[in-house]
N, C-alpha and C positions, 0 to 999 in steps of 0.2 A: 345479746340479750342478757338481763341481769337478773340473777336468781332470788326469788323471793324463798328463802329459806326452810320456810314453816315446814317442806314434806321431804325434808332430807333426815333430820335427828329419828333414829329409833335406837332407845333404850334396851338394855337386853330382855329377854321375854317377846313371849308373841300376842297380840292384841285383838279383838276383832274390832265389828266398827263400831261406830262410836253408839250409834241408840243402842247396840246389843250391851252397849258398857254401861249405860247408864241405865236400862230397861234393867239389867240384872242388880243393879247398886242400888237404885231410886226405890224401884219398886221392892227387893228386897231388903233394904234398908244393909247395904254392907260394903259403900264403898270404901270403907277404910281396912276393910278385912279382904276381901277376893285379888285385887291389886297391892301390890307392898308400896305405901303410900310416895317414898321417895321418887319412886320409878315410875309413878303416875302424872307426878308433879312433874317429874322432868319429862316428859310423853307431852304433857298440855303447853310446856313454857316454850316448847320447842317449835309443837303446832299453831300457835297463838300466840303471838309475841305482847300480844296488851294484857294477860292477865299472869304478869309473872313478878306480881307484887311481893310477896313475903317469903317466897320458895327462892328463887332465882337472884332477885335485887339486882336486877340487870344494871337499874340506873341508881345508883348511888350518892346521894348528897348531904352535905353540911348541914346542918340544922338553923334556922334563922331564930330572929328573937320573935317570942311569942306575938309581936303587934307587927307583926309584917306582912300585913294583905295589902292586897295590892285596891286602888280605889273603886267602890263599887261603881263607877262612872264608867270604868275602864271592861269591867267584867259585863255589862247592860251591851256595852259597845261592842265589844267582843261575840257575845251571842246573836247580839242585832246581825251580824255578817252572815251568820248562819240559815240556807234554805228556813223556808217555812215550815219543811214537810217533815222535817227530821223525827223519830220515833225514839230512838237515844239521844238524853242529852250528859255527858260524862265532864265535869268542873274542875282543875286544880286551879287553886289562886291565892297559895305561901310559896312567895321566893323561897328557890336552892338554888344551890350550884349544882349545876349539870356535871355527873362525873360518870360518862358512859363506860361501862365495860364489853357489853354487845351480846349475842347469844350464839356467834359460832365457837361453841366448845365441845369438847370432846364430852362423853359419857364420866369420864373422871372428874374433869373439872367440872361438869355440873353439878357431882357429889361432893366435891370440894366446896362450892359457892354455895350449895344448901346447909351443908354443916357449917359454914361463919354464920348463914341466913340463922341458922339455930340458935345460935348465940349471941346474937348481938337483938337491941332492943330497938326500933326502927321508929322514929316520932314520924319519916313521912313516907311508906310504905304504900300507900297510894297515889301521890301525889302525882307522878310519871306516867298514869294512866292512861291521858288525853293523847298523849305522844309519844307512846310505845314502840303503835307501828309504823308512825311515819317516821322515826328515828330509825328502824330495823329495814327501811329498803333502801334501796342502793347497796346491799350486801355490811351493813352498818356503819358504814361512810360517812354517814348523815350526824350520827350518834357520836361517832369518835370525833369528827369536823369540831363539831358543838362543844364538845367535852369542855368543861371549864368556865362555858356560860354561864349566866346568870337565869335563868326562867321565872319571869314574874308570873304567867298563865299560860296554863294551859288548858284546852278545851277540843272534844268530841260532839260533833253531832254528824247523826247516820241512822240509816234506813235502809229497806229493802233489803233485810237479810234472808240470807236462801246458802241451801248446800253448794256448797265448790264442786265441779268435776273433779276427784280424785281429793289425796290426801291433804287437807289443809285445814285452818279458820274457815269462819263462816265467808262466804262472799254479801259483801256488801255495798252501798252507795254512802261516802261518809265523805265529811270534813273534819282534817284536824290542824289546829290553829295556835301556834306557840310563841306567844311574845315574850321576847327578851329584854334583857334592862341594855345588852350592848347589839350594836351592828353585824349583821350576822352575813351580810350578804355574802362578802370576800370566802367566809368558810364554806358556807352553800354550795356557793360555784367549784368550787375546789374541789369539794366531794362529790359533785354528780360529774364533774368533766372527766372526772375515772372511765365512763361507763357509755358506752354508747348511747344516744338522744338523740330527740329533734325538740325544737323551740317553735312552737306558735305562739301564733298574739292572741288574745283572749280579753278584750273590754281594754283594749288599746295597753295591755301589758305583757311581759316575754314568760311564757310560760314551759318552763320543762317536761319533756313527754318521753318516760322511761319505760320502754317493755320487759314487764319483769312474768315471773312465772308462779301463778295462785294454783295449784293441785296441778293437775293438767293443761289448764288455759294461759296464754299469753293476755293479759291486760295491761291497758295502759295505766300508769301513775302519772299526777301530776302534781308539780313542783314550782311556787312561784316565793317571792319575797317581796309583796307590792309594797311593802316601807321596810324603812334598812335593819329592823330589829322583827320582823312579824314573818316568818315562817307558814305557809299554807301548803298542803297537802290533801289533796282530793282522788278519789278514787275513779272519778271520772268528768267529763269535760264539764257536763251539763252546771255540777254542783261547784265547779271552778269558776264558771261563769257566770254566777249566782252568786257566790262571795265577792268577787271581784265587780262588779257591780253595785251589791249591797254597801260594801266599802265609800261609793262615789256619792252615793244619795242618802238623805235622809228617810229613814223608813218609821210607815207606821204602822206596819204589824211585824212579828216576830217568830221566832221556834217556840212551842211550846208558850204559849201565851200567861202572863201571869191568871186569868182565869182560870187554867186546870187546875184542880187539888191537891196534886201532888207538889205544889208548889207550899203547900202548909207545912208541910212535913218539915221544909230546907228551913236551916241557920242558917243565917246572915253572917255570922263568925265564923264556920267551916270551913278547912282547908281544902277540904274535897267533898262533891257530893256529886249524886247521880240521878236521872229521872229514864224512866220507860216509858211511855204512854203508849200503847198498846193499840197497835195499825190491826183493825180486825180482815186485811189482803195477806198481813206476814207470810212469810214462807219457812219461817226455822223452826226448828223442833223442839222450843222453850215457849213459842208463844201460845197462848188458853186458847187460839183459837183455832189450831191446829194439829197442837200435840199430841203423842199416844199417851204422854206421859202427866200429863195432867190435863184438864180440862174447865177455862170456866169462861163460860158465854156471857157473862156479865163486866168481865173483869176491864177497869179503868187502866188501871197504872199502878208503880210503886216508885219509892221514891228512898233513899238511906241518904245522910249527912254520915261518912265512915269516921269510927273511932278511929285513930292512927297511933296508940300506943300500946303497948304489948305488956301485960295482961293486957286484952280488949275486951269489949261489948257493944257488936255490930247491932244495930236498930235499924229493921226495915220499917218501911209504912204501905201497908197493901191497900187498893181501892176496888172496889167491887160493890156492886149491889147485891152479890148471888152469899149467902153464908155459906153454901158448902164450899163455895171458890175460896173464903177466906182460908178453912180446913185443909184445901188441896197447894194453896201457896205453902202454907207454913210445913206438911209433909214433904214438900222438897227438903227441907234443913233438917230431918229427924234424926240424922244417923251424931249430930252436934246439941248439946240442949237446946230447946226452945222453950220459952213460955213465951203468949201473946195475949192480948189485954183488947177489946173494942177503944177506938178511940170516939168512935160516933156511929152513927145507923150504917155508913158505907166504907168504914176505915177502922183495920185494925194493925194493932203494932205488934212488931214480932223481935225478941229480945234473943240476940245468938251470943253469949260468952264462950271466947277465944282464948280457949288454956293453953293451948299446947302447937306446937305445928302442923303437927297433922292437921288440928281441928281447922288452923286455918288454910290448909289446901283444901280442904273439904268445902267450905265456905266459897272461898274465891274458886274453887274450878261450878259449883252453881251458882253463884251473883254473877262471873261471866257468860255463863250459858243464856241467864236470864235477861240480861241487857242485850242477846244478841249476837256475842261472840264466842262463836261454839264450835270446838275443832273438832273434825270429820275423821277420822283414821282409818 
């Protein structure tokens, strides 16, 4: 069995679980004082391997020339694979060079790779997003395999988040989908033949089926390459089956349809961008329709295009009908400035300036909770 990592790191300190951390931070407004910020960051990068943007910099890359997106032909195509049902949609689409360093480190070397993360100025800090955690299983085989690729795109879509048994990320129902500019297959194979598998066929293609270890539970991971540069990774059969299909046929409806609103908010130019549209079934403890920690029965979606350079200035865009829900989004981000502005009768925008490092753990440990990805400790 191969160990999905997330519930081995603890930092020094003792922790409780995760709503008593945030119930006391959120609503006291002090998560940058009750925890010493470093050792918070490395606590979330360790349990959640997708939001370890600006702290960690697990994946490391070259900077491309500013007009290097990849064809919006390719990106339309790319989400087209994606179930219908998905409730996160998460975008990278400026080439880098893939240069994995991976996340099993000791407690020192994570405070080693936070203090470079301190100093150095990152143009694509989010960019790795979509393929975090399908890089980080297989004990980081996948990541180091890859290492030196090219990644034109990469892309998240995922659903039905709910708490893990035991210490980990959220549990979820997701795809992630990472085309390369070279043939990736050879390195694939390489790095999962490490590890125990079985291979079934799935829409007449060989599909890898690794049992790894999420808090408590054994699940299954699945690992295909249905063309020599596309990388796919599902969390379960159903939504493997469902991409690998979507792939064969032409389709006419999609994830997230351009009719939603949060669809106003995305540039067209953006390196990265993110959508939530908001499942009123969810089961995590970010989403208004269930939270202790916020609450809004109205609430559409939200949507951010992220700055990616340092000084920043994150812009979310919230949808709701409800105005106190507009209030109750924007006091998640209080303990970081906010100002936010109406954009229209059901949308307002909320302006987060990124000084400092802290500010941005603070930032990325709630933008992850809020898409979804929320570790449990």
């Amino acid at each position: 069995m191969v160990t999905y990592r997330s519930d081995i790191f603890r930092p020094p300190g003792s922790f409780n679980t995760f709503r008593t951390v945030v119930e006391l931070n959120l609503k006291s407004a002090v998560i940058g004082s009750i925890y010493d910020p470093p050792h918070l960051a490395g606590l979330l990068m360790r349990l959640l391997l997708t939001f370890v943007f600006l702290v960690l910099l697990s994946l490391s890359h070259s900077t491309p020339s500013a007009d290097a997106y990849v064809p919006k032909s390719l990106e339309n195509e790319l989400i087209g694979y994606l179930p219908t049902d998905v409730e996160t949609l998460i975008v990278s689409k400026k080439p880098y060079q893939l240069k994995y360093f991976g996340v099993g480190k000791t407690w020192v070397e994570m405070q080693e790779l936070m203090e470079k993360a301190k100093r150095q100025k990152h143009e694509d800090d989010y960019r790795t997003l979509p393929i975090n955690v399908a890089l980080g299983f297989a004990d980081d085989e996948l990541g180091r395999g890859l290492s030196g690729k090219t990644v034109l795109f990469g892309i998240e879509g995922s659903k039905r988040f709910r708490a893990p048994h035991g210490n980990a990320g959220s549990r979820y129902d997701g795809c992630h989908l990472c085309w390369f500019k070279e043939s990736i297959r050879e390195e694939v194979d390489q790095a999962i033949n490490r590890f125990p598998k079985r291979i079934v066929h799935i829409s007449e293609e060989a599909v890898n089926v690794m049992s790894v270890k999420w808090g408590f539970e054994s699940v299954d991971i699945f690992i295909a390459t249905p063309k020599k540069n596309l990388l796919v990774v599902t969390t379960d059969q159903t939504d493997m089956e469902t991409v690998l299909n979507r792939m064969k046929t032409k389709q006419s409806n999609r994830a997230l349809p351009a009719s939603f609103p949060e669809w106003s908010s995305i540039s067209s130019d953006s390196s990265f961008y993110a959508i939530r549209h908001f499942n009123k079934f969810s089961e995590d403890d970010m989403s208004p329709y269930c939270s202790s920690l916020w609450e809004d029965p109205s609430a559409v979606g939200f949507a951010i295009c992220a700055s990616t350079y340092r000084p920043m200035k994150q812009v979310l865009c919230y949808y709701s009908k409800n105005p106190s829900g507009h209030k109750a989004f924007a006091g998640l981000f209080k303990e970081v400035y906010v100002s936010d502005k109406k954009i229209s009768e059901h949308c307002s925008q909320i302006q987060i300036p990124i000084r400092t490092p802290e500010e941005a753990m603070h930032f990325d440990f709630i933008f992850g909770a809020l898409l979804g990805h929320m570790p449990y400790l």
